[in-house]
N, C-alpha and C positions, 0 to 999 in steps of 0.2 A: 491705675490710680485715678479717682477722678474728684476733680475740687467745683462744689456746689456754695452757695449765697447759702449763709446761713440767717443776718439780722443785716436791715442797713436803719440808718438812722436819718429822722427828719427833724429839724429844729421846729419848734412851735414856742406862740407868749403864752397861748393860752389854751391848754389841754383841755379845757372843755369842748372849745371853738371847734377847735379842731377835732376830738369828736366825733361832733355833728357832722362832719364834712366827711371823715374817712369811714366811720360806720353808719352812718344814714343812709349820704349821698353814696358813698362807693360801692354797701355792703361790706367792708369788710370786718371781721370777726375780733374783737377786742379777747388778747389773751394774756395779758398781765396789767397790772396797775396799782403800781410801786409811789408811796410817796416818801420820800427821805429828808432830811431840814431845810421842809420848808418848798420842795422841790417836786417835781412830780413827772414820773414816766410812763408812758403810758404803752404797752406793743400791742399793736394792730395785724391782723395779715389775712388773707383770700383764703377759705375755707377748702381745704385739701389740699393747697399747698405749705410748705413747711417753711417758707422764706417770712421771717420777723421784720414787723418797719415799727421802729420805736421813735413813737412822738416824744419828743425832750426839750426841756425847757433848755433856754440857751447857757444860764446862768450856774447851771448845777456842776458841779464837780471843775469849775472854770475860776479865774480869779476874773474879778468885777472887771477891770479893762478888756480878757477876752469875752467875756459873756455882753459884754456891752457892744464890740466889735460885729460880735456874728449876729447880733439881734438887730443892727442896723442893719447887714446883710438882707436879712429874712425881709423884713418890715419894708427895704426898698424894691424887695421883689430880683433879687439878685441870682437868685440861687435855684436850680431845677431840683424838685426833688426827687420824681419818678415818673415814668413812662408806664402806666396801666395798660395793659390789654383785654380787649372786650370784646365778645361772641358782637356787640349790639353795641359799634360805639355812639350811634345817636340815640337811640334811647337811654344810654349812660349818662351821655351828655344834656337829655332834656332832666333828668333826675338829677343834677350836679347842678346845672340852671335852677331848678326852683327850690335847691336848698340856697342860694340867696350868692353861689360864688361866683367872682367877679370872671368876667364872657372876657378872653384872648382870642380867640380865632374858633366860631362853629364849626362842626364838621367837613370837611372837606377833603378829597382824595386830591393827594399829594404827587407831584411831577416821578418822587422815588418809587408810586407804587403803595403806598400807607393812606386809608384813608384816618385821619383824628382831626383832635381838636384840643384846644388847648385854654385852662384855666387855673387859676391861683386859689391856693389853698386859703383857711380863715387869715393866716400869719404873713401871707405874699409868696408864699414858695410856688414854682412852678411845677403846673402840672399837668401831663400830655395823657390823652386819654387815645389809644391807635387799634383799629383791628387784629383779632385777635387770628 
């Protein structure tokens, strides 16, 4: 038997923003884009692999006190969203830099052995970029 990642999920305010950031900046491949009342999904994911990352608004399918709760999360930069691996993590990271997203730590190898680097999506999630 064996159990694979099928979709995870990233909270976003603003699924265009973000976008920009995970298919410009990262490359990755936009494969659905769902709007429902008022609300909007977007799945994203790395071209050949089958693992889905669904940008989502915080608000949708939440009642207004949790949508309000996780959206402060996001916005104070609380929350990791995913660990990328790159063939080329400084040139990922110079391509991530001049789409406009906010620099946590340039590249650098790591005392465990990893070299990344680490920056925040359009919405404040975090985001680590590591060799691949």
């Amino acid at each position: 038997m064996a159990t694979t990642i099928s979709s995870m999920f990233i909270p976003v305010h603003d699924p265009d923003a973000a976008l920009g950031f995970y298919r410009v900046a990262l490359e990755l491949e936009v494969r659905m884009d769902v709007e429902s009342e008022g609300f909007r999904w977007v799945t994203v994911g790395s071209p050949g692999q089958d693992v889905g990352i669904v940008l989502f608004q915080p608000h949708g399918c939440r009642s207004q006190a949790e949508g309000d709760a996780l959206l402060s999360l996001v916005t104070q930069g609380s929350l990791q969203a995913a660990i990328f691996a790159s063939d080329d993590p400084d040139a990922t990271f110079e391509k991530v830099r001049a789409s406009g997203a906010e620099i946590l730590q340039e590249p650098a190898s790591q005392p465990w052995g990893a070299r990344d680097c680490a920056v925040r999506d359009p919405s404040g999630n975090l985001v680590r970029i590591a060799q691949a």
